[in-house]
NUMI-340605 format. One record per residue (C-alpha): residue number from 1; residue in one letter; x, y, z. Coordinates in steps of 0.02 Angstrom, whole numbers, m for minus. Example, Ala and Ser with C-alpha at 12.3 -4.5 7.8 and 13.67 -1.06 7.14 Angstrom:
<gufis>
+-----+------+--------+--------+--------+
| seq | type |     xx |     yy |     zz |
+-----+------+--------+--------+--------+
|   1 |    A |    615 |   m225 |    390 |
|   2 |    S |    684 |    m53 |    357 |
+-----+------+--------+--------+--------+
</gufis>
This chain:
<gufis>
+-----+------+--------+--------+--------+
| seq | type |     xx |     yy |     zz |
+-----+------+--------+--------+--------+
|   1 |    X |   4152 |   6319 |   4421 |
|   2 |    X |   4247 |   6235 |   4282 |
|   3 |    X |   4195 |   6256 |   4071 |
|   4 |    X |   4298 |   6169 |   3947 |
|   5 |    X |   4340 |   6258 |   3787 |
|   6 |    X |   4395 |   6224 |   3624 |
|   7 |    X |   4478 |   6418 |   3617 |
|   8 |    X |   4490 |   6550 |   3729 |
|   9 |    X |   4529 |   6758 |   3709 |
|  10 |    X |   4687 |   6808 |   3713 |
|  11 |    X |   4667 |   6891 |   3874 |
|  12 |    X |   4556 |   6798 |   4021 |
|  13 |    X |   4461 |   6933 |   4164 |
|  14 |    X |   4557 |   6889 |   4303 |
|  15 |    X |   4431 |   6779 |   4398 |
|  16 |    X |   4452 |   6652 |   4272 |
|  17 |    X |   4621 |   6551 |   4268 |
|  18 |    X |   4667 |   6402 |   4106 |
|  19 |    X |   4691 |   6254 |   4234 |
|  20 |    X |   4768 |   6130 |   4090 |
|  21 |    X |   4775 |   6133 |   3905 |
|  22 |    X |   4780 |   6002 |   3790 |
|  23 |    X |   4787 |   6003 |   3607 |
|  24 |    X |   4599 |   6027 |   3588 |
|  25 |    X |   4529 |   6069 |   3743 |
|  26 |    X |   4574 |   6233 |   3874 |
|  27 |    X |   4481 |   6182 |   4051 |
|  28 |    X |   4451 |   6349 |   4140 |
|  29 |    X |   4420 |   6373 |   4311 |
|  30 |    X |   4315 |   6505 |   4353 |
|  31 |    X |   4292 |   6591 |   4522 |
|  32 |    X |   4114 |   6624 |   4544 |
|  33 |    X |   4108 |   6716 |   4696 |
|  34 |    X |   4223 |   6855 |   4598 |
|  35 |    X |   4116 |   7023 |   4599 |
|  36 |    X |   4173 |   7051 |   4453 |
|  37 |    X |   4081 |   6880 |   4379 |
|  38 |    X |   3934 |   6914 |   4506 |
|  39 |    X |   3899 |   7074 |   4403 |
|  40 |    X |   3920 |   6999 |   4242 |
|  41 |    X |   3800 |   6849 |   4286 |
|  42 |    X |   3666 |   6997 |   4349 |
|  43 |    X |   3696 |   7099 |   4172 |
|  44 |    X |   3649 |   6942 |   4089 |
|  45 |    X |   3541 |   6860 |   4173 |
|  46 |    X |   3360 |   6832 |   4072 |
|  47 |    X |   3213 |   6746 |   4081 |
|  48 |    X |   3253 |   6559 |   4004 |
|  49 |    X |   3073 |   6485 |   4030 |
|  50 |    X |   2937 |   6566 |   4095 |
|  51 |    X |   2993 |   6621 |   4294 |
|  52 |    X |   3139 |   6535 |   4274 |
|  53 |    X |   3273 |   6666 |   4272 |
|  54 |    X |   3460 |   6631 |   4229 |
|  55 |    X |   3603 |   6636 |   4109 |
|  56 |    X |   3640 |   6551 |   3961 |
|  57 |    X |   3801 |   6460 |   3945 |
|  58 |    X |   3816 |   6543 |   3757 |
|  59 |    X |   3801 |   6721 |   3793 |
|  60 |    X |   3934 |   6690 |   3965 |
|  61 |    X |   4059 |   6593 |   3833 |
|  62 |    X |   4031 |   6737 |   3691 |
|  63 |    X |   4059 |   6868 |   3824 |
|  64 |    X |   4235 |   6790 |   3885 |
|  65 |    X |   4271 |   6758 |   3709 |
|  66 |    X |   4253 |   6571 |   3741 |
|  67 |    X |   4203 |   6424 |   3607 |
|  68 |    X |   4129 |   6283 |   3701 |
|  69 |    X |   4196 |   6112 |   3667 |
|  70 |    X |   4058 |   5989 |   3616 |
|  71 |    X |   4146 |   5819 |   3609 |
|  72 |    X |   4073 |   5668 |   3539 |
|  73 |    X |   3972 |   5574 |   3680 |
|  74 |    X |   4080 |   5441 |   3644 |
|  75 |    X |   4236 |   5514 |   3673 |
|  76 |    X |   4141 |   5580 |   3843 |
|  77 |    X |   4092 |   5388 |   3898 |
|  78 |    X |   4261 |   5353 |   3858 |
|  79 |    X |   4359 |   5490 |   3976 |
|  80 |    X |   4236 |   5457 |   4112 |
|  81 |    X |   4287 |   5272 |   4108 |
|  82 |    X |   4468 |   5312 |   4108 |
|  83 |    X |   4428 |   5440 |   4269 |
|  84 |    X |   4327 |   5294 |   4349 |
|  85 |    X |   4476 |   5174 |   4334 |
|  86 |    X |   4588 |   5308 |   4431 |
|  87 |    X |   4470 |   5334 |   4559 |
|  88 |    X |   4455 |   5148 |   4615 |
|  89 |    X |   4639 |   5149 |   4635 |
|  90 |    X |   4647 |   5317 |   4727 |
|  91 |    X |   4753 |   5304 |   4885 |
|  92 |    X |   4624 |   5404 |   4969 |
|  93 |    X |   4490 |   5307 |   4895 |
|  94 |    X |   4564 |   5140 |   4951 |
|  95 |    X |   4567 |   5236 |   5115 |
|  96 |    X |   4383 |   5276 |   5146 |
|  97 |    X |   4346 |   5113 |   5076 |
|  98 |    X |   4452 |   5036 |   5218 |
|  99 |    X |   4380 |   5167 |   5346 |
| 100 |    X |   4218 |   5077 |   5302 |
| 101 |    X |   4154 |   5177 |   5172 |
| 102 |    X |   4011 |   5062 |   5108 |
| 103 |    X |   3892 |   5162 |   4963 |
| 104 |    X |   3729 |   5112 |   4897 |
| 105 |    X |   3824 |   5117 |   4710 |
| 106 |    X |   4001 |   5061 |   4688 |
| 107 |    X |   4129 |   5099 |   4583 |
| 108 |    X |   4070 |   4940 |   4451 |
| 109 |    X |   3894 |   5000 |   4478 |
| 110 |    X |   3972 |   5159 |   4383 |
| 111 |    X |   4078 |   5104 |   4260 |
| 112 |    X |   3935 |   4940 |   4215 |
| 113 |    X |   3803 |   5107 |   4170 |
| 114 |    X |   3944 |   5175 |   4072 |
| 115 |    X |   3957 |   5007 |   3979 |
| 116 |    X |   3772 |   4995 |   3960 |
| 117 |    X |   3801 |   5185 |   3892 |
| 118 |    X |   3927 |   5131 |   3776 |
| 119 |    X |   3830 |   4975 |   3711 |
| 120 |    X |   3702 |   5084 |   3649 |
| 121 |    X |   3790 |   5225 |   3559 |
| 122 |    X |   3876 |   5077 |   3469 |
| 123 |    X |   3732 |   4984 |   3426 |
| 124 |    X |   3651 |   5161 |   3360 |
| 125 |    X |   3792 |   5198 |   3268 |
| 126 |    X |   3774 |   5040 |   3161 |
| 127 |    X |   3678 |   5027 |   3011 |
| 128 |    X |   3487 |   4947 |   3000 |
| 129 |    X |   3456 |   4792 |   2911 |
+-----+------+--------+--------+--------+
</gufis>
């Protein structure tokens, strides 16, 4: 399991390792099959809805000491894009594609619903007349 982070403590339990770091983000990988995380995920584990029992990303992050990183949605569209784009020119992508590798959705099927995306935070970002 991966969370990205705007900070982080000081100290990380050691089932949970800073994969990269940029200048505003900390991606941390955690190993959920740790006992230690088991046991925390049991001590706080509550009931969300009504018999639907699990943990809250908030009270996990406060407990490791972590901030979660809310980026813009834009910014988000905009990374995905950018991760698209390396994936269609993945040498082991290009591989399965020539192995026959045939999906219902494509690579432009992705990145057209991510334009699509993008149209419309633009156009709700501009101003009624």
């Amino acid at each position: 399991m991966k969370l990205y982070a705007k900070t982080i403590a000081q100290t990380l339990p050691n089932w949970a390792t800073v994969v990269t770091k940029s200048a505003d983000l900390f991606e941390v990988e955690i190993n959920d099959k740790h006992p230690t995380f088991q046991s925390l995920l049991e001590e706080l584990e509550t009931e969300i809805e009504p018999v639907t029992f699990g943990v809250k990303a908030e009270d996990l992050c406060f407990r490791l000491g972590i901030e979660m990183s809310n980026p813009p949605l834009h910014r988000l569209v905009e990374q995905a894009q950018a991760l698209i784009s390396e994936i269609a020119i993945h040498p082991h992508y290009r591989q399965l594609l020539d192995l026959g590798y045939q999906p219902d959705l494509n690579i432009a099927d992705a990145q057209t619903g991510l334009t699509y995306l993008e149209w419309e935070l633009d156009r709700n970002q501009q101003p009624s007349v």
